[in-house]
C-alpha atoms as an extended CHARMM CRD file, in Angstrom:
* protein
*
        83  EXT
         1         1  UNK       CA              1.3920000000        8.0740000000      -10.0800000000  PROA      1               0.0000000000
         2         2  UNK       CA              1.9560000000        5.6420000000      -12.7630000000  PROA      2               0.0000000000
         3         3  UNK       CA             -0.9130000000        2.9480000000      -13.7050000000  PROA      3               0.0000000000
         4         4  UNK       CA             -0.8040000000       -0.3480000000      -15.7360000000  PROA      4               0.0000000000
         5         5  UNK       CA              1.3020000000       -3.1640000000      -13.1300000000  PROA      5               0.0000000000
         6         6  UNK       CA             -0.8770000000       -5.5770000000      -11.3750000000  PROA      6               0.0000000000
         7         7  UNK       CA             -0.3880000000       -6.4000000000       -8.2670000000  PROA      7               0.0000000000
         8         8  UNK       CA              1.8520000000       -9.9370000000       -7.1440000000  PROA      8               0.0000000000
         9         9  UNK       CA              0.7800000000       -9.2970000000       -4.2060000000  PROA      9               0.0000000000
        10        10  UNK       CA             -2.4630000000       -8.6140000000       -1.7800000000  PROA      10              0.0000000000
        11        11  UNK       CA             -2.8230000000       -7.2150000000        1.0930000000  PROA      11              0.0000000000
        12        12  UNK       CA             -6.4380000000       -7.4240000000        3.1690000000  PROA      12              0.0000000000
        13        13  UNK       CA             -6.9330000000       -4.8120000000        6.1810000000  PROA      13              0.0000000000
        14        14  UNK       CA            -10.4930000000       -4.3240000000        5.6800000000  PROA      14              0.0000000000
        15        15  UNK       CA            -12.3660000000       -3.7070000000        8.8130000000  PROA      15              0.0000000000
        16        16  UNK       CA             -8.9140000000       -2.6490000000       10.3830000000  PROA      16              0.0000000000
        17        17  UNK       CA             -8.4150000000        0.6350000000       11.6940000000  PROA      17              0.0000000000
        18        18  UNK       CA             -5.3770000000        2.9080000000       12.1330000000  PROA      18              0.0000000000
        19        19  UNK       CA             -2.0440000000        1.9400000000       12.5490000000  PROA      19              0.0000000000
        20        20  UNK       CA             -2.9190000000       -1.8480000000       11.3060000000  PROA      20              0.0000000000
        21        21  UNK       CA             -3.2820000000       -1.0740000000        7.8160000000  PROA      21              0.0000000000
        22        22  UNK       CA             -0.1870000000        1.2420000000        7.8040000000  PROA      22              0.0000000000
        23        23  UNK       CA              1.6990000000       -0.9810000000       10.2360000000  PROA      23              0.0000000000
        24        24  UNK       CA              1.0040000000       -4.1820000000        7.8050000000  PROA      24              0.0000000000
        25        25  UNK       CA              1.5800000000       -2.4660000000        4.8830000000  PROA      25              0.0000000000
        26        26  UNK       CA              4.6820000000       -1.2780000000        5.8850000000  PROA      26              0.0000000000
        27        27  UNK       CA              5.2760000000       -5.3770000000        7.2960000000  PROA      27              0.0000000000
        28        28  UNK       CA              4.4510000000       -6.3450000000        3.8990000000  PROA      28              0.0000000000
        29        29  UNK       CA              6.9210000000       -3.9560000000        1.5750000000  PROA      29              0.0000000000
        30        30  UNK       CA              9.9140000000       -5.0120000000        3.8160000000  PROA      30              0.0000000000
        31        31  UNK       CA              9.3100000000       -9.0550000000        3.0090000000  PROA      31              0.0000000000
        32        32  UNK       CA              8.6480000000       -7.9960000000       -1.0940000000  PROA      32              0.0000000000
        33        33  UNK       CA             11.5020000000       -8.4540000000       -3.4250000000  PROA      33              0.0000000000
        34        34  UNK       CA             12.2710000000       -5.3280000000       -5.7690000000  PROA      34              0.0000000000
        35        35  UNK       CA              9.4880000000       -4.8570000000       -8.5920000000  PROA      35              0.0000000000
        36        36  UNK       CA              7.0700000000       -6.6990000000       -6.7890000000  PROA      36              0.0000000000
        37        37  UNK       CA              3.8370000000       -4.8750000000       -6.6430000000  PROA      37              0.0000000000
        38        38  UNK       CA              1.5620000000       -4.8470000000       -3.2610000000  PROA      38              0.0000000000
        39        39  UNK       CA             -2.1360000000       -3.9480000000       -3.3800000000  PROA      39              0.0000000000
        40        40  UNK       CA             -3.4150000000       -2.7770000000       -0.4600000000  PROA      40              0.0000000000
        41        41  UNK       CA             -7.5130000000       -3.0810000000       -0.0140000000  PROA      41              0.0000000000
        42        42  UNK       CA             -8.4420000000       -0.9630000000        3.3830000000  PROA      42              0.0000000000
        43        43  UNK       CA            -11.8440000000        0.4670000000        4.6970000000  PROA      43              0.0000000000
        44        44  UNK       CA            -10.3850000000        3.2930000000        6.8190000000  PROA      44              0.0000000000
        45        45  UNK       CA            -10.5520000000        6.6040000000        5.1370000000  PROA      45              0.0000000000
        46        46  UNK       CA             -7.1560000000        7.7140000000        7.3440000000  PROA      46              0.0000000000
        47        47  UNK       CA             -5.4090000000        5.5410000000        4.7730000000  PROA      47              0.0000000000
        48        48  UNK       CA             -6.0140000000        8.2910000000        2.1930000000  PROA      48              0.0000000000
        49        49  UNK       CA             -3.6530000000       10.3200000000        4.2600000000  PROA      49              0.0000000000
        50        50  UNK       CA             -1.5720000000        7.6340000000        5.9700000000  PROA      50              0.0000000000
        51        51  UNK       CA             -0.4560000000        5.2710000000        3.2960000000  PROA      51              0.0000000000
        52        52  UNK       CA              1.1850000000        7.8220000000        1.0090000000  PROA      52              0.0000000000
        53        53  UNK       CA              2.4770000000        9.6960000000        4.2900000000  PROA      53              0.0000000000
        54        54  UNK       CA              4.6310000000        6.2680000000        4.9400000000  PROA      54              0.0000000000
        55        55  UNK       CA              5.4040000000        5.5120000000        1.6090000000  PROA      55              0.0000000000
        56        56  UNK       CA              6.8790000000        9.5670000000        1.4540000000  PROA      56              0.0000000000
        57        57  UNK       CA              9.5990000000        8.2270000000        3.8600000000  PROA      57              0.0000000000
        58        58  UNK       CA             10.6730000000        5.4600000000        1.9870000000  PROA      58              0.0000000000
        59        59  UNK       CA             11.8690000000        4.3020000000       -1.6590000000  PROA      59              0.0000000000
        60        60  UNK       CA              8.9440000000        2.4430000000       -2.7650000000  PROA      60              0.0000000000
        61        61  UNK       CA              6.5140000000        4.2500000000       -5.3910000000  PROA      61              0.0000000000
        62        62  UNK       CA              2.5410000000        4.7280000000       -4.8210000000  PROA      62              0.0000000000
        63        63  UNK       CA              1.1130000000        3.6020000000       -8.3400000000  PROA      63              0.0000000000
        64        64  UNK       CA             -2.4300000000        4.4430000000       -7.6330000000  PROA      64              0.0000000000
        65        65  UNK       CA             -5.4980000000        5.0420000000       -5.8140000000  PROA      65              0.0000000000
        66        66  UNK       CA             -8.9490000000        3.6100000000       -6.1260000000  PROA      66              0.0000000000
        67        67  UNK       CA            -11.8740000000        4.4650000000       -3.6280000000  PROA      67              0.0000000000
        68        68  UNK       CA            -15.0340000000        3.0270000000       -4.4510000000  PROA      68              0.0000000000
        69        69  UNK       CA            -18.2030000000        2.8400000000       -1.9010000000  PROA      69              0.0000000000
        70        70  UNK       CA            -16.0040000000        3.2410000000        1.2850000000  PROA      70              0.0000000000
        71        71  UNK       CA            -13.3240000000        0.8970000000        0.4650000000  PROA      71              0.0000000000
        72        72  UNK       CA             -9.6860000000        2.3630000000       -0.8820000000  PROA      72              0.0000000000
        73        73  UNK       CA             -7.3290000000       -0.0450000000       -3.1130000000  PROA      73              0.0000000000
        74        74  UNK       CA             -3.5690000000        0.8570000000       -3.1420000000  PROA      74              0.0000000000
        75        75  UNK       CA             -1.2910000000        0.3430000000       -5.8700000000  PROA      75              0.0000000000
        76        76  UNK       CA              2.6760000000        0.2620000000       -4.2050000000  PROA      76              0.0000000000
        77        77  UNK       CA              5.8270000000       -0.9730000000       -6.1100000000  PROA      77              0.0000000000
        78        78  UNK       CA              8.6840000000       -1.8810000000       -4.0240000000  PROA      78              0.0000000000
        79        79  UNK       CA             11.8550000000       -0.0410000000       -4.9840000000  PROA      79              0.0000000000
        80        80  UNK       CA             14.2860000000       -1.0300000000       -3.0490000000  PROA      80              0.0000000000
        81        81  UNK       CA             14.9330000000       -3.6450000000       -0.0760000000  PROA      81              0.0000000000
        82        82  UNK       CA             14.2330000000       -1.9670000000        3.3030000000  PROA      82              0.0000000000
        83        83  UNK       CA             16.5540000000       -3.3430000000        6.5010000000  PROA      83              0.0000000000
């Protein structure tokens, strides 16, 4: 994982459980032109395992991984355009 972009664009599923934050995160990346940067800020701690299980199947690149007093911030750079 590579640090240093900020994000151009937020994403809020706090309070969500699974699939929403997966399901809008994945909503999200498809709209996002290429080298746009989505932070993702979720409460559920399946996101740990979800969000880089999703982003495994597809081009985009998971730049990092905060967790901090039960909430998890997610760092993704879209790669390519999805259809």
């Amino acid at each position: 994982m590579a640090a240093g972009k900020d994000a151009t664009h937020l994403l809020d599923v706090l309070g969500f459980l699974c699939p929403v934050p997966v399901a809008e995160a994945k909503q999200a990346l498809s709209n996002m032109e290429i080298g746009s940067v989505l932070k993702v800020l979720a409460s559920d701690p399946e996101t740990l395992h979800d969000i880089p299980l999703m982003l495994g199947r597809t081009p985009h690149e998971l730049l990092s991984v905060v967790s901090h007093e039960g909430e998890y911030s997610f760092l993704i750079e879209v790669k390519s355009r999805e259809r």
